[in-house]
TIVEX-489859 format. One record per atom (N, C-alpha, C): residue number from 1; residue in one letter; x, y, z. Coordinates in steps of 0.1 Angstrom, whole numbers. Example, Ala and Ser with C-alpha at 12.3 -4.5 7.8 and 13.67 -1.06 7.14 Angstrom:
 zati vexvo     u     v     w
    1     A   132   -57    78
    1     A   123   -45    78
    1     A   132   -33    78
    2     S   128   -22    71
    2     S   137   -11    71
    2     S   129     0    79
//
This chain:
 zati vexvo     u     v     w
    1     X   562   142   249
    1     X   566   129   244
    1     X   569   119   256
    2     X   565   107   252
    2     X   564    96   264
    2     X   581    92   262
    3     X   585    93   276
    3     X   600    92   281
    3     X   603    74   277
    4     X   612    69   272
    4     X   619    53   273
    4     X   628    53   283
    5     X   628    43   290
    5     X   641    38   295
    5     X   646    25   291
    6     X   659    22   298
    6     X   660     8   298
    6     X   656    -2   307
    7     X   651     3   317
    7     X   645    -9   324
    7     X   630   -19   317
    8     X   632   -30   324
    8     X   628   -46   322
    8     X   624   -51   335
    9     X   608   -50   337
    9     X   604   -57   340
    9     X   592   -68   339
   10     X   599   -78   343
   10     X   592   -91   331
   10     X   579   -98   350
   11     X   584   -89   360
   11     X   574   -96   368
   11     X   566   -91   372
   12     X   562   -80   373
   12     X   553   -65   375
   12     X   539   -65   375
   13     X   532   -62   379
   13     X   516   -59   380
   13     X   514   -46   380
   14     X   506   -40   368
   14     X   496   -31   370
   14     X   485   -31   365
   15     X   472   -24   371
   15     X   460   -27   369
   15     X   455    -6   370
   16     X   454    -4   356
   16     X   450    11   351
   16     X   442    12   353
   17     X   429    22   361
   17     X   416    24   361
   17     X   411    40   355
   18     X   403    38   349
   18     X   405    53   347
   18     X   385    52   343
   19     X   376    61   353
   19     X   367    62   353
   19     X   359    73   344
   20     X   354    70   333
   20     X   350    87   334
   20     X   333    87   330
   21     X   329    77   325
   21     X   313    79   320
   21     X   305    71   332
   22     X   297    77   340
   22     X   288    70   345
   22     X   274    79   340
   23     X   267    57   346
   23     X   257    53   344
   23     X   241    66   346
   24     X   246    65   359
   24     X   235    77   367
   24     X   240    93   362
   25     X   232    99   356
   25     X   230   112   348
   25     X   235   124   356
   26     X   229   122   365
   26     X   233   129   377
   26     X   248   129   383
   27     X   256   122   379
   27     X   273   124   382
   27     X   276   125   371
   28     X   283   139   376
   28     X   293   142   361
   28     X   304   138   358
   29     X   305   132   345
   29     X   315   128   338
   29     X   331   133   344
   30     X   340   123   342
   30     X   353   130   346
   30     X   361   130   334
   31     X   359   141   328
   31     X   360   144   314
   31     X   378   138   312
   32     X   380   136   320
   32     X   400   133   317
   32     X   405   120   315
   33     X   398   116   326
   33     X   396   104   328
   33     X   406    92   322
   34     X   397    89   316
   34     X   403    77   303
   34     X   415    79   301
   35     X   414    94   288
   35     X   429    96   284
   35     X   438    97   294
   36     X   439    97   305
   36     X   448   102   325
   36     X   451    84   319
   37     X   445    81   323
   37     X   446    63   322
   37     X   451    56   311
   38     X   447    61   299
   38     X   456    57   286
   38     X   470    58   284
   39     X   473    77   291
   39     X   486    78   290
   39     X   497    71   302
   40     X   490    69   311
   40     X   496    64   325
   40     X   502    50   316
   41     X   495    40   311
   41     X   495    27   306
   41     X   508    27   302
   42     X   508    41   291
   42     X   522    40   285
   42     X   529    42   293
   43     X   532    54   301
   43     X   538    52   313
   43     X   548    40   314
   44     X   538    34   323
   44     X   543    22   332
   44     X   553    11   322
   45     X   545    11   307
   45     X   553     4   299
   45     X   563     8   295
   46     X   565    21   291
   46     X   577    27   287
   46     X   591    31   296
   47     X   582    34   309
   47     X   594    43   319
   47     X   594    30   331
   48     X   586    25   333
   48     X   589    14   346
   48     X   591     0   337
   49     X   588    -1   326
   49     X   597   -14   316
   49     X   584   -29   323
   50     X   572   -24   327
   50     X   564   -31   326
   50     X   557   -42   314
   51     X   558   -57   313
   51     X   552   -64   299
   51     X   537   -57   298
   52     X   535   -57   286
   52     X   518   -55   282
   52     X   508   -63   289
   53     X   514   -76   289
   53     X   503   -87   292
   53     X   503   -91   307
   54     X   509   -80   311
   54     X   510   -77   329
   54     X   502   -63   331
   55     X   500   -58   324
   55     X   487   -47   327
   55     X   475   -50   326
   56     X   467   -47   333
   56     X   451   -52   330
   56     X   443   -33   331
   57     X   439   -29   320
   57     X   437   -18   316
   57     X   425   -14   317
   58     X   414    -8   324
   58     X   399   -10   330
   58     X   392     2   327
   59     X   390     8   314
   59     X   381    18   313
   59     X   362    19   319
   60     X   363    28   321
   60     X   350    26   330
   60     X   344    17   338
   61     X   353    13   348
   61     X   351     0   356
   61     X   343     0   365
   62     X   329   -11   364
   62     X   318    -9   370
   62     X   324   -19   384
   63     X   312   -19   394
   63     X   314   -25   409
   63     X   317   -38   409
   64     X   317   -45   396
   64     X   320   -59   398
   64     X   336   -62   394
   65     X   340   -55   381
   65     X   355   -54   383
   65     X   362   -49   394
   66     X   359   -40   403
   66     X   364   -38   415
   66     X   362   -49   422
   67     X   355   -56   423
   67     X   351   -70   435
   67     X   362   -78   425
   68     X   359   -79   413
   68     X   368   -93   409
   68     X   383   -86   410
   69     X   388   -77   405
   69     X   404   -76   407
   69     X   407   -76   423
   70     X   399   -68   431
   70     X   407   -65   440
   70     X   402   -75   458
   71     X   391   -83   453
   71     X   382   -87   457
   71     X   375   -83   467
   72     X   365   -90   483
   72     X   356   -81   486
   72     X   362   -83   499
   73     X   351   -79   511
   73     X   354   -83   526
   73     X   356  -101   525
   74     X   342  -106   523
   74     X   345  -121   522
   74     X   351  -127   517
   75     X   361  -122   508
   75     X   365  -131   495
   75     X   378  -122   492
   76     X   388  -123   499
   76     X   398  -107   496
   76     X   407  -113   490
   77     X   411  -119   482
   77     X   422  -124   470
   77     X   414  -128   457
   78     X   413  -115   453
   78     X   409  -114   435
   78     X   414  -115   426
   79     X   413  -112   415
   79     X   421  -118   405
   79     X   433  -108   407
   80     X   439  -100   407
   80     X   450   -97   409
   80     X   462  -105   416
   81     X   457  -114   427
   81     X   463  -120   435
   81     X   467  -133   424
   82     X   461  -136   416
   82     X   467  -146   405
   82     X   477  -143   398
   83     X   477  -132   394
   83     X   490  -125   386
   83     X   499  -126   390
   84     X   499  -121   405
   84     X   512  -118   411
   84     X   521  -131   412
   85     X   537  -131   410
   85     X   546  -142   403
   85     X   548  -147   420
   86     X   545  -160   422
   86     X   550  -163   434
   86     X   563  -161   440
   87     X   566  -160   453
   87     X   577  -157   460
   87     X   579  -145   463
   88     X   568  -137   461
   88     X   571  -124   463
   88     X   579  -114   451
   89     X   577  -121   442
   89     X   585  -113   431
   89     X   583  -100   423
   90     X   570  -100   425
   90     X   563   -89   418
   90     X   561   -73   425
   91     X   561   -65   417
   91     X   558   -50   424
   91     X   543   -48   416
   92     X   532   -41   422
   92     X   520   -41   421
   92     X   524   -19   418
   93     X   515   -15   407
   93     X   510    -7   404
   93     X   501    -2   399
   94     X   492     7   409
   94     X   477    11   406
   94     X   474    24   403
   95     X   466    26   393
   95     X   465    39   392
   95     X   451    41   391
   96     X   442    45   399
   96     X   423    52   391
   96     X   425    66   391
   97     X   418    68   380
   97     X   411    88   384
   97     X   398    83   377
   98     X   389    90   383
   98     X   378    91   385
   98     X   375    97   398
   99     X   355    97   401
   99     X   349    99   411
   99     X   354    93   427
  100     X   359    97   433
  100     X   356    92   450
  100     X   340    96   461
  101     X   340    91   470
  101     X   330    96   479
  101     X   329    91   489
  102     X   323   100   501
  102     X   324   100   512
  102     X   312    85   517
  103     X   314    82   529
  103     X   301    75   536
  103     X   302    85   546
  104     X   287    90   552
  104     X   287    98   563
  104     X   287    91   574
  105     X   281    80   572
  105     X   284    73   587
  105     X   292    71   593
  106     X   304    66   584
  106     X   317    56   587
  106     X   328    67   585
  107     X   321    78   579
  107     X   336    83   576
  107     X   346    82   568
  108     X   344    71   559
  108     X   349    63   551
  108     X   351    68   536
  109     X   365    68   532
  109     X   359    65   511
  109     X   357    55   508
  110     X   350    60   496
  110     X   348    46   481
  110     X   354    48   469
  111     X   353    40   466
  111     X   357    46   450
  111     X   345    44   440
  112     X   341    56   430
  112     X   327    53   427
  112     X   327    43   413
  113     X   322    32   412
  113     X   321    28   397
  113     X   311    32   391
  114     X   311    29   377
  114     X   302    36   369
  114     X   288    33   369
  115     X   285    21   372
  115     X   270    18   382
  115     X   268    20   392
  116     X   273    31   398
  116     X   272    34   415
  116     X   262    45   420
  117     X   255    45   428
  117     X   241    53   435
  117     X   250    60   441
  118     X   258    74   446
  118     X   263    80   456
  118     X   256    80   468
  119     X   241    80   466
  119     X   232    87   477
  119     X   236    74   486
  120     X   239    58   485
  120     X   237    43   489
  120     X   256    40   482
  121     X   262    46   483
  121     X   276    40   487
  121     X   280    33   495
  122     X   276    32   502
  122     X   283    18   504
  122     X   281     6   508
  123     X   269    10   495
  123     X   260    -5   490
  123     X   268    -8   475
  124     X   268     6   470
  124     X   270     7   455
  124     X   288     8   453
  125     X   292    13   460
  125     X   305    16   454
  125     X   316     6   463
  126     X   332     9   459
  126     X   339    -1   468
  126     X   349     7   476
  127     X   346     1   488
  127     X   354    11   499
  127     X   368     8   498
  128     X   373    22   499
  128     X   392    20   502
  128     X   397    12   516
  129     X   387    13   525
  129     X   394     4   538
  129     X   392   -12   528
  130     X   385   -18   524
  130     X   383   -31   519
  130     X   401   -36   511
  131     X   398   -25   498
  131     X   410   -22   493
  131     X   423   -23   492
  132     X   426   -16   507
  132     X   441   -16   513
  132     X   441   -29   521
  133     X   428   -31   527
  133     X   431   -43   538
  133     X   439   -54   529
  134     X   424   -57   517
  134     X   433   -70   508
  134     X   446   -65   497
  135     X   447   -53   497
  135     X   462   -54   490
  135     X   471   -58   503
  136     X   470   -57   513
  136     X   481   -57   527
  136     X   483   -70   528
  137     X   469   -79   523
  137     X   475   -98   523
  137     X   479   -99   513
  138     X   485   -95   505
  138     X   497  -100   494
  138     X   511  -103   495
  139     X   517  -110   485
  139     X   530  -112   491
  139     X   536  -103   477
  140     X   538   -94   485
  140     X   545   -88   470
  140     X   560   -83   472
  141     X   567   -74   457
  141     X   580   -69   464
  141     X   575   -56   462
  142     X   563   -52   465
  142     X   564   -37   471
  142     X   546   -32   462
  143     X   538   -23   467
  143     X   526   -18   461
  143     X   529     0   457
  144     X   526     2   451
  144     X   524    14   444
  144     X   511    17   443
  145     X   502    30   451
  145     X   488    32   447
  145     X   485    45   443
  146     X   479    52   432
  146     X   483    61   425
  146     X   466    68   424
  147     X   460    75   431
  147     X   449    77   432
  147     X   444    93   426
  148     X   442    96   419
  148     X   435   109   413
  148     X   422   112   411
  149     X   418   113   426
  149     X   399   115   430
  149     X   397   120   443
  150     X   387   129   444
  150     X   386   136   460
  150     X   374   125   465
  151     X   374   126   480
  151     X   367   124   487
  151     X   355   128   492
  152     X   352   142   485
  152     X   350   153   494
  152     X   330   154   490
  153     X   326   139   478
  153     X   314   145   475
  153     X   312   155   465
  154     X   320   164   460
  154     X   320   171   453
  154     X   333   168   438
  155     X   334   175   431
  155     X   343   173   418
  155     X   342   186   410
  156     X   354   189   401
  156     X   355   199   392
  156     X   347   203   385
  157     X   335   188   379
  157     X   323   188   369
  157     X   308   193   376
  158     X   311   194   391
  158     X   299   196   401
  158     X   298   182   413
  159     X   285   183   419
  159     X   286   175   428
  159     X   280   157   423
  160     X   284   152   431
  160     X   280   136   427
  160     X   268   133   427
  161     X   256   143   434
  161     X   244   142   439
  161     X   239   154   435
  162     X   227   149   432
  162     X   225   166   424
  162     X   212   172   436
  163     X   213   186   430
  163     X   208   192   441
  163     X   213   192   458
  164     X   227   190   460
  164     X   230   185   478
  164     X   246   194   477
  165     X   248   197   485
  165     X   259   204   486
  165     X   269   194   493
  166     X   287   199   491
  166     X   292   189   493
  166     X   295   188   506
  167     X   303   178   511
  167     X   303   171   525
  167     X   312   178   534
  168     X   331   177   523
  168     X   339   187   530
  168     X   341   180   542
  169     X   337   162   543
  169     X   346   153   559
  169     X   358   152   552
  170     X   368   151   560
  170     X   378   143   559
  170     X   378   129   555
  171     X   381   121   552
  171     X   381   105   556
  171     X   389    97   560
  172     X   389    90   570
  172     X   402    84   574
  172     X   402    67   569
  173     X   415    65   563
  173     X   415    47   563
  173     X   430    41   566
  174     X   426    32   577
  174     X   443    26   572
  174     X   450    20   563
  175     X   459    27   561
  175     X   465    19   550
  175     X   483     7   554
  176     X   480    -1   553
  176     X   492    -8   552
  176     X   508    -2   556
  177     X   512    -6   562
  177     X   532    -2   559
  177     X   536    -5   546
  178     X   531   -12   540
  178     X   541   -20   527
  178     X   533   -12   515
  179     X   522    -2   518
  179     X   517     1   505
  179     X   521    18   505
  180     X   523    20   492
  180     X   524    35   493
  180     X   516    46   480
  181     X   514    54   490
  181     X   498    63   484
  181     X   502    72   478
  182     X   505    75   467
  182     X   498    95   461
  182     X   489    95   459
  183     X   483   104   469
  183     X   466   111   461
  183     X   465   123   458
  184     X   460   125   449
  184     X   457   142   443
  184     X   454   151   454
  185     X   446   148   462
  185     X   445   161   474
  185     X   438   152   485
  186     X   438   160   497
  186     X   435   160   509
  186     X   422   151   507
  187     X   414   142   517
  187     X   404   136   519
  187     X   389   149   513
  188     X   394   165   519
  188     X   382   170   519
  188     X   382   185   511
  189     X   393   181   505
  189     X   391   188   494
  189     X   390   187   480
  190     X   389   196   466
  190     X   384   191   456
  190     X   393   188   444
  191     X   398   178   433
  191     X   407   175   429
  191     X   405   184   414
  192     X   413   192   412
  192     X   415   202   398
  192     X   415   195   386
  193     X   407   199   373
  193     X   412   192   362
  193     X   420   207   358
  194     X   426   203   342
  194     X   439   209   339
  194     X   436   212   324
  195     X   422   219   319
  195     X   412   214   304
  195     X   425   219   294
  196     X   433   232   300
  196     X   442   234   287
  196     X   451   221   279
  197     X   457   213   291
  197     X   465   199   288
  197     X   453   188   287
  198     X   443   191   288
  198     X   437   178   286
  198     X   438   167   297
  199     X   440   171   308
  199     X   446   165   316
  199     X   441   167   334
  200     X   441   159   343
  200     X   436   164   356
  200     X   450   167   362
  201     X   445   179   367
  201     X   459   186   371
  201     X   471   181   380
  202     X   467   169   389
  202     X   477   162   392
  202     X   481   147   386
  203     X   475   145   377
  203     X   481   133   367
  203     X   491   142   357
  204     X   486   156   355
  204     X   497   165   345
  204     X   510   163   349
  205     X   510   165   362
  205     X   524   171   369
  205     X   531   157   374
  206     X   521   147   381
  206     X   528   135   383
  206     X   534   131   370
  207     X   526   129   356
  207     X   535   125   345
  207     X   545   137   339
  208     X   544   147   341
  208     X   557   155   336
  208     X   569   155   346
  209     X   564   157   358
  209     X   577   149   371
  209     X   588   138   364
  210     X   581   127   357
  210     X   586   113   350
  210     X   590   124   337
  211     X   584   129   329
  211     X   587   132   315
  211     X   602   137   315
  212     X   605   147   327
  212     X   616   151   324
  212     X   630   153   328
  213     X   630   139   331
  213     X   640   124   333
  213     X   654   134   339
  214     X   649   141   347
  214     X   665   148   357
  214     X   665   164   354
  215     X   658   167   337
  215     X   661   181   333
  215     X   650   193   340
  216     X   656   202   337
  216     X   646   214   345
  216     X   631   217   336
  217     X   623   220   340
  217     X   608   227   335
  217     X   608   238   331
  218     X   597   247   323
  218     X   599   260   321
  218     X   605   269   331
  219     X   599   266   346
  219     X   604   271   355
  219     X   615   271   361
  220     X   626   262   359
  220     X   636   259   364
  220     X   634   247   373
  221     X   624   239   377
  221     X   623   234   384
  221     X   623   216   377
  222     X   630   208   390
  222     X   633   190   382
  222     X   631   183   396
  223     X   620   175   391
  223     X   615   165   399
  223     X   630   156   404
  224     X   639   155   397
  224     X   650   150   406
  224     X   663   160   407
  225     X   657   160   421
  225     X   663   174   428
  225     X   677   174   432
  226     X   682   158   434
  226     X   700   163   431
  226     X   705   155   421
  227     X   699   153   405
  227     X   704   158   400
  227     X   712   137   398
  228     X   711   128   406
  228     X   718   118   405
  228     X   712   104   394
  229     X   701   111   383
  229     X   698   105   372
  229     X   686    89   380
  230     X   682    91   393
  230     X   674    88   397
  230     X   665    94   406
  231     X   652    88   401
  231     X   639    93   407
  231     X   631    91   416
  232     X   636    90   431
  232     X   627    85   444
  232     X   615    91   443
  233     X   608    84   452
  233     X   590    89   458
  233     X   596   103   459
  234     X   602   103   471
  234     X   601   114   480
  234     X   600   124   467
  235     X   611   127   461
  235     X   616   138   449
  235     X   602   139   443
  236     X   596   131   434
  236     X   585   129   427
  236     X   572   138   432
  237     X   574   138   447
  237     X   560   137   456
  237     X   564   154   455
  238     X   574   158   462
  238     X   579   174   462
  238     X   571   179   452
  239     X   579   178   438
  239     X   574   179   424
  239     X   562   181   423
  240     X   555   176   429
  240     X   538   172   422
  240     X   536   186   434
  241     X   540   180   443
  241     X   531   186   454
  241     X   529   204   446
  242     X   545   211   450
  242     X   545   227   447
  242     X   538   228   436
  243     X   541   218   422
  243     X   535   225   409
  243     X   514   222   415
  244     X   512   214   418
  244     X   495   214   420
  244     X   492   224   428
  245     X   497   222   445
  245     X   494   231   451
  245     X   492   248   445
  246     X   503   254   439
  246     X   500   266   433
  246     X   496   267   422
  247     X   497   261   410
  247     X   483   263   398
  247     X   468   258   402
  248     X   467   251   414
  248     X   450   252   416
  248     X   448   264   426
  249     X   458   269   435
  249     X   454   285   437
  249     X   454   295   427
  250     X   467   289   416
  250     X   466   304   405
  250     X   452   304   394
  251     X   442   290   392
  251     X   438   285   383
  251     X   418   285   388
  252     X   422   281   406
  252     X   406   282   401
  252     X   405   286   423
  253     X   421   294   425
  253     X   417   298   439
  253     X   411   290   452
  254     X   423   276   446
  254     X   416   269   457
  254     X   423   257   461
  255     X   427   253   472
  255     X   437   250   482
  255     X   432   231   474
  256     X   450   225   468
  256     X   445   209   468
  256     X   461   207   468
  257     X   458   198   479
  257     X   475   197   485
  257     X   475   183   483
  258     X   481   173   472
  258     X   483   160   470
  258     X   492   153   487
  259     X   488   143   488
  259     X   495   140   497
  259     X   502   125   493
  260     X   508   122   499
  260     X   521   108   495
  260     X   523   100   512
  261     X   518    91   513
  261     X   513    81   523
  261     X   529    73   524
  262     X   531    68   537
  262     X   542    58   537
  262     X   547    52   522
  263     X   559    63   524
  263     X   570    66   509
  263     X   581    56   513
  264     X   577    48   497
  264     X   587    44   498
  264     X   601    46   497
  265     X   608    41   504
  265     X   626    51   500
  265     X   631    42   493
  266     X   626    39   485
  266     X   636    32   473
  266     X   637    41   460
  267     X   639    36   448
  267     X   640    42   432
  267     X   627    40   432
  268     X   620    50   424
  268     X   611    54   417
  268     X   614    50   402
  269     X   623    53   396
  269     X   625    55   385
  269     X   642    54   384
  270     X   646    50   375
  270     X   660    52   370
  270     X   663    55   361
  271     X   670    67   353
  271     X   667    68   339
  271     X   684    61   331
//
């Protein structure tokens, strides 16, 4: 059950991406996808007290919605930057799951849209350095970026490129001071789905973290760890981290350590 609170917020940005059908036959589907994105929506509406008509909700978002919300190198205030309430009033929250991928040259991620060539990323797809640079020229009261996709060329459904084995780089990007990252796992490793919940296995745990507003889990275990009826990053990040980290060893024997980028230390949540 999707958690309520009382918070109200009437100034807020989020922009839901949730990838899962592409175009090219050859990438497999990210069977979670959508629904990871559908439930997040509620999410943000129910537990962060975000308006409806401040979400901009993007199922299967090809390369040009990436350019127009988030805009490009030449042109880096897209339409998101319209939304946001002058003076700095607004908090910005993003969420994709879908495909990521490497550039071998640069080193670099993308994020793959659903028109995107892997083999020519980064012709086809939109880089995370582009990304963070123009979320960094915003005036906002704080970014939230909520990423559930590896880097690594490879994925749960198989690899992005058929017939090639995966890459397994790291990738490095700067990210901002003012922005803060959860990602499902490390740059070069591979992000778990969760088929019994219907769910990718760190969107599971990120949203049950939230579901269970202070109380303990089957395990005994509560994303707010003392207990003071609010929910920081930090707490949140713990959370996610132990429950992923050991059901993708107990589940498919294999190391995905989400990581949490310049945390913010404020409320996360308040119930």
């Amino acid at each position: 059950m999707i958690p309520k609170t009382n918070t109200v917020d009437r100034d807020s940005i989020a922009i839901i991406i949730g990838n899962k059908d592409y175009i090219n036959k050859d990438i497999p589907p990210v069977d979670f996808a959508i629904n990871d994105a559908q439930i997040m929506k509620e999410y943000v509406k129910n537990v962060l007290g975000f308006k409806d008509e401040n979400i901009a909700f993007l199922p299967n978002a090809d390369q040009t919605a990436f350019n127009t919300w988030f805009g490009t190198d030449s042109s880096p205030y897209g339409k998101l930057s319209g939304w946001i309430k002058p003076g700095g009033k607004s908090k910005v929250f993003i969420y994709y799951s879908g495909h990521g991928a490497p550039d071998l040259k640069s080193k670099t991620g993308y994020f793959v849209p659903v028109n995107a060539e892997p083999s020519v990323i980064d012709l086809s797809g939109y880089s995370l350095k582009t990304f963070y640079s123009n979320l960094g020229k915003l005036n906002t009261a704080g970014i939230t970026v909520v990423i559930d996709a590896c880097f690594s060329g490879s994925s749960s459904g198989g690899m992005l490129i058929k017939n090639a084995s995966p890459v397994f780089i790291k990738t490095t990007t700067e990210i901002p001071d003012k922005i803060t990252v959860f990602s499902s796992s490390a740059g070069d490793q591979i992000s778990s789905w969760y088929p019994p919940k219907k769910h990718s296995l760190f969107t599971y745990y990120f949203l049950k973290g939230i579901m269970l507003k202070g109380k303990a889990d089957e395990d005994g275990d509560s994303a707010d760890s003392n207990g003071d009826g609010k929910l920081n990053y930090d707490e949140l990040f713990s959370y996610i981290n132990n429950k992923v980290g050991y059901m993708a060893k107990r589940m498919f024997n294999r190391e995905q350590n989400p990581e949490l980028i310049n945390s913010d230390k404020g409320v996360f949540i308040k119930y």
